[in-house]
C-alpha positions as CSV (number, residue, x, y, z in Angstrom):
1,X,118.1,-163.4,3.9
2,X,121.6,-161.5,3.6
3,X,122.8,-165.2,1.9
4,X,119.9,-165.7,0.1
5,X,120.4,-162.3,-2.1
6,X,123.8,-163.2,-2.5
7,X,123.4,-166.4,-4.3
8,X,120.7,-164.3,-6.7
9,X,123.5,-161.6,-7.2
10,X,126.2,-163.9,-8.1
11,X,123.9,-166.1,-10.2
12,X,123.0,-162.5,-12.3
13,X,126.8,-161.8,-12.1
14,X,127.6,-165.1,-13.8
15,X,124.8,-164.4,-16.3
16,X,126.6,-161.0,-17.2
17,X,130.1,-162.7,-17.6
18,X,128.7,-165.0,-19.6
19,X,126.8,-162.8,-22.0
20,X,123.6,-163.8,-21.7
21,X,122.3,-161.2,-19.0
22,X,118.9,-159.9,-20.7
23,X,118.0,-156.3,-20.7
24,X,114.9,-154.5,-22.1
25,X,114.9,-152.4,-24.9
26,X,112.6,-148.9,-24.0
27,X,110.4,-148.6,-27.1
28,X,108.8,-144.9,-27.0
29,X,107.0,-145.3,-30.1
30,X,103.8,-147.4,-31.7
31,X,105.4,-150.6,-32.8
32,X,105.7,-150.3,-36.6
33,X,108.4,-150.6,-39.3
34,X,110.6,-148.2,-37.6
35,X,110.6,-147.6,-33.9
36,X,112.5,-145.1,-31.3
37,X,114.5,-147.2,-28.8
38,X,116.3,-145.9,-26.1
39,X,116.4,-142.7,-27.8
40,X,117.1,-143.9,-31.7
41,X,115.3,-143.9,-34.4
42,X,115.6,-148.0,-35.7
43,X,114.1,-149.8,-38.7
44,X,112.3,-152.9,-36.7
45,X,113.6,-156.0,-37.5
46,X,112.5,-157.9,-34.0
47,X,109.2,-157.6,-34.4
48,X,106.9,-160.4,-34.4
49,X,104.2,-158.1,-36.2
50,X,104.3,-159.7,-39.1
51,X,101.4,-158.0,-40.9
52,X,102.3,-154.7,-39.8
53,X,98.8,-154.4,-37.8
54,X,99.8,-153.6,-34.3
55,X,99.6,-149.5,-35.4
56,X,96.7,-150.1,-37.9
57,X,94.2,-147.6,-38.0
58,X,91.6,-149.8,-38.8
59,X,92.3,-151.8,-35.9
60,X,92.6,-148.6,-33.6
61,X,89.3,-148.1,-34.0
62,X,88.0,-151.0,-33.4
63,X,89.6,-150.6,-30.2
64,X,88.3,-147.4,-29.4
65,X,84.8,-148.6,-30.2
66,X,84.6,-151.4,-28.2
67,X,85.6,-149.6,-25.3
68,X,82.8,-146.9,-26.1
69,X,80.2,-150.0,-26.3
70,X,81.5,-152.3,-23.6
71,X,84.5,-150.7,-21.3
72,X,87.9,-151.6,-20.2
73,X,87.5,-154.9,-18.4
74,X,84.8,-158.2,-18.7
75,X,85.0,-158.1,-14.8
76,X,84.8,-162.1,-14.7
77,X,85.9,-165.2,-15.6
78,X,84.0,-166.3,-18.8
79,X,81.9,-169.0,-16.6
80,X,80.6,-167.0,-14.0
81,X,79.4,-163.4,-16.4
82,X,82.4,-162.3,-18.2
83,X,81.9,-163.8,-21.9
84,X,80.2,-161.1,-23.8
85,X,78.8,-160.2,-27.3
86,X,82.9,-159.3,-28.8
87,X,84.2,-162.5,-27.5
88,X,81.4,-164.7,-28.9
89,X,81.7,-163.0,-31.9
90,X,85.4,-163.4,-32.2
91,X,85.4,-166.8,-31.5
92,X,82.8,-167.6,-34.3
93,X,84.7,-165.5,-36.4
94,X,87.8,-167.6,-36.0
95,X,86.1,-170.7,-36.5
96,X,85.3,-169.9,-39.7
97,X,88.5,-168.0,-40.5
98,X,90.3,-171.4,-40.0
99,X,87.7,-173.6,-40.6
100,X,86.9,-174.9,-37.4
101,X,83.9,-176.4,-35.7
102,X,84.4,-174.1,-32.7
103,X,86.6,-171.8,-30.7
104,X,87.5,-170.8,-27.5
105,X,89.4,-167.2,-26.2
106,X,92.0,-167.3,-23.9
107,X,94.2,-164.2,-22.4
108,X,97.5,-165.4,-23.8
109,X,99.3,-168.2,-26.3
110,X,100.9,-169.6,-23.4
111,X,97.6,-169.9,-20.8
112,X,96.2,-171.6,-23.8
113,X,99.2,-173.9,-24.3
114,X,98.9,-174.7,-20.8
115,X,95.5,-175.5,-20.5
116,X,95.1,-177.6,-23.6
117,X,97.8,-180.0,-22.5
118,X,96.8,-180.0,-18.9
119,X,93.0,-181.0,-20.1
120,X,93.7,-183.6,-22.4
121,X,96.6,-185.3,-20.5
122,X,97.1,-186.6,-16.9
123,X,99.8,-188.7,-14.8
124,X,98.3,-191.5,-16.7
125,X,98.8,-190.2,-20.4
126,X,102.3,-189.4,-22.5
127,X,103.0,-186.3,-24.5
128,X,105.4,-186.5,-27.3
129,X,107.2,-182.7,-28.2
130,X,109.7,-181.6,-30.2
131,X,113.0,-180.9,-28.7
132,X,112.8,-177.5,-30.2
133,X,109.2,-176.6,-28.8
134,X,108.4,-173.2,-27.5
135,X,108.7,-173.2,-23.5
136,X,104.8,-172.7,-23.1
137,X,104.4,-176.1,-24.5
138,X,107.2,-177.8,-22.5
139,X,105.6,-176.0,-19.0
140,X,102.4,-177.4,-20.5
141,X,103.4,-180.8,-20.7
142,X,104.8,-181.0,-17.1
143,X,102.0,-179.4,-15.2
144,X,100.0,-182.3,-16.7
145,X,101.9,-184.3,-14.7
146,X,102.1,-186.5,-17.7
147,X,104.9,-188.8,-19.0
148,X,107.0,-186.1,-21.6
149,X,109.0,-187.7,-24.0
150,X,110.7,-185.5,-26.2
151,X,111.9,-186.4,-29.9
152,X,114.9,-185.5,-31.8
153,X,113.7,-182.1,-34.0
154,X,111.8,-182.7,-36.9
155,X,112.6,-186.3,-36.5
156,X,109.4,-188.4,-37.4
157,X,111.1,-191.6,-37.4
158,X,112.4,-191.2,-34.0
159,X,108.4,-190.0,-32.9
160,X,107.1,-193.3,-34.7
161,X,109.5,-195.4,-32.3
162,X,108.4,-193.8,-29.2
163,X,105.0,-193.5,-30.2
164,X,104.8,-197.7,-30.6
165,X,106.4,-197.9,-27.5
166,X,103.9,-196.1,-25.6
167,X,101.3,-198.0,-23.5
168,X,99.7,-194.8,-22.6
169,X,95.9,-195.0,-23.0
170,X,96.0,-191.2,-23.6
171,X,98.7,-190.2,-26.4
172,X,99.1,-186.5,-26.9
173,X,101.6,-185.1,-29.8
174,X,102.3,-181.2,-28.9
175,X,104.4,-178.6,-31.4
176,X,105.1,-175.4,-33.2
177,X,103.7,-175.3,-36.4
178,X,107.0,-172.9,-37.2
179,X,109.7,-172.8,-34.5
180,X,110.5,-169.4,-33.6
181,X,113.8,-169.1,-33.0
182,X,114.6,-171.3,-36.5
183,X,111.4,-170.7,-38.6
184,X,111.5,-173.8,-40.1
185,X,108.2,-175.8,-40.5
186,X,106.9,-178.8,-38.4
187,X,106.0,-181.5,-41.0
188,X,102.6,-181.7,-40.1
189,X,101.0,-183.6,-42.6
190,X,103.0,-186.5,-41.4
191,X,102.7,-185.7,-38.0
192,X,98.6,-186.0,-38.2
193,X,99.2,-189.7,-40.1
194,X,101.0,-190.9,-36.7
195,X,98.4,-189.4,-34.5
196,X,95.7,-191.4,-37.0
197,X,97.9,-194.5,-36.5
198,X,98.7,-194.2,-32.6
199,X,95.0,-192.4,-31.4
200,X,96.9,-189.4,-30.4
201,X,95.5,-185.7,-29.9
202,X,97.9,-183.7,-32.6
203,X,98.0,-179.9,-30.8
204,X,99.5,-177.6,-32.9
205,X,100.8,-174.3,-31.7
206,X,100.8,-171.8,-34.8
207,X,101.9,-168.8,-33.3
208,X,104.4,-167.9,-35.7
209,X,102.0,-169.6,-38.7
210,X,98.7,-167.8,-38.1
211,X,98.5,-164.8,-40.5
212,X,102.2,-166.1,-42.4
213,X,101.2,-169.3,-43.9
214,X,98.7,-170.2,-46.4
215,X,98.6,-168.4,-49.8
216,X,95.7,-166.5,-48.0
217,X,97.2,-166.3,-44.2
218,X,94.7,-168.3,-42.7
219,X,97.7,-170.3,-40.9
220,X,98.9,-173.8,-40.9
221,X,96.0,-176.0,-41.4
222,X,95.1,-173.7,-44.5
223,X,99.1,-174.2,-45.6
224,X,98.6,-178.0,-45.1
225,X,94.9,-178.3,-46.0
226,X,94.6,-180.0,-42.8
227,X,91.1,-180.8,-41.3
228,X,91.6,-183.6,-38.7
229,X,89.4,-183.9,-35.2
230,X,92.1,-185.1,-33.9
231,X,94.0,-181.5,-34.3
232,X,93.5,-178.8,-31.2
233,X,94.2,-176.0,-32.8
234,X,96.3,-172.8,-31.3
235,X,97.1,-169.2,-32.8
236,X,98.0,-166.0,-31.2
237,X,96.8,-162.7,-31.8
238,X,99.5,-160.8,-30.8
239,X,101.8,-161.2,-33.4
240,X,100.3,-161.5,-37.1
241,X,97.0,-160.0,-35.9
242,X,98.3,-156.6,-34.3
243,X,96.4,-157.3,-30.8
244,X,96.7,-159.5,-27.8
245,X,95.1,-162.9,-26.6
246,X,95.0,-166.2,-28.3
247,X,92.4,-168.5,-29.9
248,X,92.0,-172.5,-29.7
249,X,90.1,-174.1,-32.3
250,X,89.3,-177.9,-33.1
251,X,85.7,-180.4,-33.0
252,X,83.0,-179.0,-30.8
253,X,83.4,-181.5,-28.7
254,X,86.9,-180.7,-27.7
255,X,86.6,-177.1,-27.3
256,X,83.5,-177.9,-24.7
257,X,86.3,-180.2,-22.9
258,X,88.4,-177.6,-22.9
259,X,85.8,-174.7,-21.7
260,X,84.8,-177.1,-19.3
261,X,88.5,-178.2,-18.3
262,X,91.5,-175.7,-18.6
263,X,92.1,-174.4,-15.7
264,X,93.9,-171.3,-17.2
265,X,90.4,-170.9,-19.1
266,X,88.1,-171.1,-16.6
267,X,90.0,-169.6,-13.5
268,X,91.0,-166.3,-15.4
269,X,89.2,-163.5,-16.0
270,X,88.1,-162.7,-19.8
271,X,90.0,-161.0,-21.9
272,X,88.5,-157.2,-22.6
273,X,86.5,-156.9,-24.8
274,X,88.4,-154.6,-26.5
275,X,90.8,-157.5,-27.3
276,X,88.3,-159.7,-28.7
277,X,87.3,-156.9,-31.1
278,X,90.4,-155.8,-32.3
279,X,90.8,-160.1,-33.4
280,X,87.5,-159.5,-34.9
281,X,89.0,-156.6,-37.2
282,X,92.2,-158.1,-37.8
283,X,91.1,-161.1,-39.4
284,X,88.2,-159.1,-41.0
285,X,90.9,-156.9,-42.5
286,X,93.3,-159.8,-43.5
287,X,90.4,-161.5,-45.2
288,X,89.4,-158.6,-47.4
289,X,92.6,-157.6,-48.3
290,X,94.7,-160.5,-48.7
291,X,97.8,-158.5,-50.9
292,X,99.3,-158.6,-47.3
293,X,99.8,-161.4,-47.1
294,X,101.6,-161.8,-50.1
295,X,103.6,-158.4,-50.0
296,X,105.1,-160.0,-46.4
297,X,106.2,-162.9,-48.7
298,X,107.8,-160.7,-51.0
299,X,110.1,-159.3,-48.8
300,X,110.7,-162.7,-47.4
301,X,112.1,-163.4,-50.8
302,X,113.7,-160.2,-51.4
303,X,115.8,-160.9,-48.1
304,X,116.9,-164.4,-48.7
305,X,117.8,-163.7,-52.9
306,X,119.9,-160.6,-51.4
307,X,121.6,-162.3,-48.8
308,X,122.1,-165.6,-51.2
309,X,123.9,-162.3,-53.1
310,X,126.3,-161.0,-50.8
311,X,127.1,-164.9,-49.2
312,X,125.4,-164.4,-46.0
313,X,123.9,-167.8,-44.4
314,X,120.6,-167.9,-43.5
315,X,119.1,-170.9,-41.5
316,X,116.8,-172.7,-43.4
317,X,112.9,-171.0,-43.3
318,X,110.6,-170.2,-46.0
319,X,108.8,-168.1,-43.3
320,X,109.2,-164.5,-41.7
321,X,111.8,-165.6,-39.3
322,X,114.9,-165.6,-41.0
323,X,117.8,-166.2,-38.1
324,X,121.5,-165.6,-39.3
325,X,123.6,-168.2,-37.4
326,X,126.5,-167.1,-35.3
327,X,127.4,-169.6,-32.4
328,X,128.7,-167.4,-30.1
329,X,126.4,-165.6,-27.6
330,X,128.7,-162.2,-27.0
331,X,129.7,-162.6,-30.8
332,X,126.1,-162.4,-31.5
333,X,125.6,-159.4,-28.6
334,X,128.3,-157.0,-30.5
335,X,126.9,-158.3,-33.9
336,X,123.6,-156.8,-32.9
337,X,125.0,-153.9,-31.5
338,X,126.5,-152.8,-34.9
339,X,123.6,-153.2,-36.3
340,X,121.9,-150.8,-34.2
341,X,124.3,-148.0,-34.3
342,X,123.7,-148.6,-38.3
343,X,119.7,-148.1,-37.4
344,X,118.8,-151.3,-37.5
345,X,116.5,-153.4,-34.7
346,X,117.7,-157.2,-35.0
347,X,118.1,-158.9,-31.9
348,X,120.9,-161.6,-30.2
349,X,119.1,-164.5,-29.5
350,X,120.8,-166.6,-26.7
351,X,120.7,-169.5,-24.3
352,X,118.8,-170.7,-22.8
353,X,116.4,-169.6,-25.5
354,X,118.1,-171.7,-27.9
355,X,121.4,-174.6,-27.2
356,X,124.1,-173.4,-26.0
357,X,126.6,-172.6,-29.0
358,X,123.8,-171.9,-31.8
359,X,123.1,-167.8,-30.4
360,X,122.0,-166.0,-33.9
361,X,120.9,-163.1,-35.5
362,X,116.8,-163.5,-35.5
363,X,115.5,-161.3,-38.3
364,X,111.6,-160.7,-38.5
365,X,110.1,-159.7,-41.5
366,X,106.9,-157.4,-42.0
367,X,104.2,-156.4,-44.7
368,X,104.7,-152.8,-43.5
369,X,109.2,-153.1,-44.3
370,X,109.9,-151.3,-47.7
371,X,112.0,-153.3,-50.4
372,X,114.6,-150.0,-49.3
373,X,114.7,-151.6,-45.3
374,X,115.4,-155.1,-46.7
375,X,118.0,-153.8,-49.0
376,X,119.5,-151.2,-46.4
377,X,119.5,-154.2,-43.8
378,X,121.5,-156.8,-46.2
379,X,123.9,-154.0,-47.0
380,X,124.6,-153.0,-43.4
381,X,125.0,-157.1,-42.0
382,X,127.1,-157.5,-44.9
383,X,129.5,-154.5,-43.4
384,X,128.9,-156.2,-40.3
385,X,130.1,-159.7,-40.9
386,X,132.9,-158.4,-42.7
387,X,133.8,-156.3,-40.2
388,X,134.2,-159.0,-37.6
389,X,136.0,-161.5,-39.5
């Protein structure tokens, strides 16, 4: 045993030497434009609430009356007694929100991710994903026990190839709608004309989409005016939305497959009900008041016209990710430091979460920042950059 702890504290030794040793943060605040983090007072830039809804009041009470109507827990699995009156509701709420046939709830964006690709694909069948996919879609794809083939990012000539190569009788193409550590957009339009051609499932993870995109933030297949059957549908609710959980939407028939066939569906228990409410709210909210969405898009363009100002690259993204390339991981580490002992939240992002020698800056931007945050922000990066040559 003494050997075995060894090897786990020299691997986390390497990891330190190396930069790339991760450490939480201790929030002791609501999540909101400005947070207290290990004792400081921080405007948030890591955020991925991109509405600003995770301290809504609104939404709080929803919360607070669900639990006075149903409790803390649905007790079950969905199958055996715990799908109740919220989750149906939230489900047929999203549906129509996205303009869906039908919808299922599952606890997380990554159980969903899992048991989508695990339903519609077996040893037998080939998934196709972007290099650049979010891990949950990766993991997905090899617990299917599928054939992965992954294609060069963004690269739809590349996909074509491999998807006429392909004598899989069951052709699955997986990825983010907007990559989260780049927030550039998957070309999806194009990406739904290959699955026409090749008989492929399109699955389309919007986590970072849902809420952003789409001049009312309905997400991507609003952005795209996209309405396929061959498109399973994922967004999360714990990001845009304020809450927790995540919704799959697509044909009726698909969703029954899947009610009938992900595992991480029908083996866990149902989210609270609580959860499914507060989803409920949050797209109730977003739909009557839809000047959030676009006051998140003007400070997306406030941040890229004042950084275009004071020559600061941005990768490309027209979304609320907004990374600021570095290279370096411990370059990127002492970057973000300044910029917390300025009073600003804006994490290091790092291998493995993205290839080695592209660590950046990932700036997230909110309806609830002030123009005075984005400003204040660009000022104090400015002053950092300089600063370190």
């Amino acid at each position: 045993m003494e050997l075995a702890h060894d090897r786990i504290r020299s691997a986390l030794a390497e990891l330190e030497a190396a930069g790339l040793l991760r450490k939480r943060r201790l929030v002791a605040s609501p999540q909101g434009r400005r947070v207290r983090v290990d004792g400081a007072d921080l405007v948030n830039f890591a955020s991925n609430d991109y509405l600003g809804l995770a301290s809504d009041a609104g939404l709080g009470d929803a919360a607070h009356a669900a639990i006075d109507a149903w409790g803390t827990g649905s007790a079950a699995s969905a199958l055996v007694s715990g799908h109740m009156e919220p989750h149906e509701e939230c489900e047929r709420r999203f549906a129509a929100f996205v303009g869906v046939q039908r919808a299922l709830l599952f606890g997380s964006g990554y159980l969903a991710n899992l048991g989508i690709l695990a339903a519609l694909a077996d040893r037998h069948s080939e998934i196709f994903s972007d290099r650049m996919n979010h891990a949950c879609l990766i993991d997905g794809a090899r617990l299917s026990r599928a054939t992965l083939s992954r294609y060069p990012h963004l690269d739809m000539g590349a996909l074509a190839l491999q998807l006429e190569g392909s004598a899989a009788p069951v052709k699955v193409i997986a990825t983010d709608t907007v990559f989260s550590m780049d927030g550039d957009l998957a070309p999806v339009r194009d990406l739904e004309r290959l699955a026409e051609r090749h008989d492929a499932w399109l699955v389309l993870d919007d986590a970072h989409g849902f809420g952003v995109l789409g001049p009312n933030g309905r997400g991507a297949l609003e952005h795209f005016a996209l309405a396929s059957p061959r498109v399973i549908y994922m967004a999360t609710l714990g990001k845009a939305m304020g809450g927790y959980g995540a919704l799959v939407g697509g044909e009726a028939t698909v969703i029954e497959w899947l009610l009938q066939r992900a595992r991480t569906y029908v083996f866990s228990t149902a989210p609270p009900p609580m959860v499914a409410a507060v989803a409920s709210a949050a797209m109730a909210l977003v739909e009557a008041e839809p000047a959030i969405v676009a006051r998140l898009h003007q400070r997306i363009a406030l941040l890229k016209a004042r950084c275009a100002m004071r020559g600061i690259e941005l990768m490309p993204s027209s979304t609320a990710i907004q990374p600021v390339p570095v290279g370096d991981a411990r370059a990127a580490q002492a970057l973000s430091e300044s910029l917390r002992i300025a009073g600003f939240l804006v994490p290091a992002i790092r291998p493995p979460t993205v290839p080695e020698g592209t660590s950046r800056l990932r700036i997230s931007l909110s309806a609830a920042h002030t123009a005075d945050d984005v400003e204040g922000l660009v000022e104090a990066l400015a002053r950092t950059l300089a600063a370190s040559g």
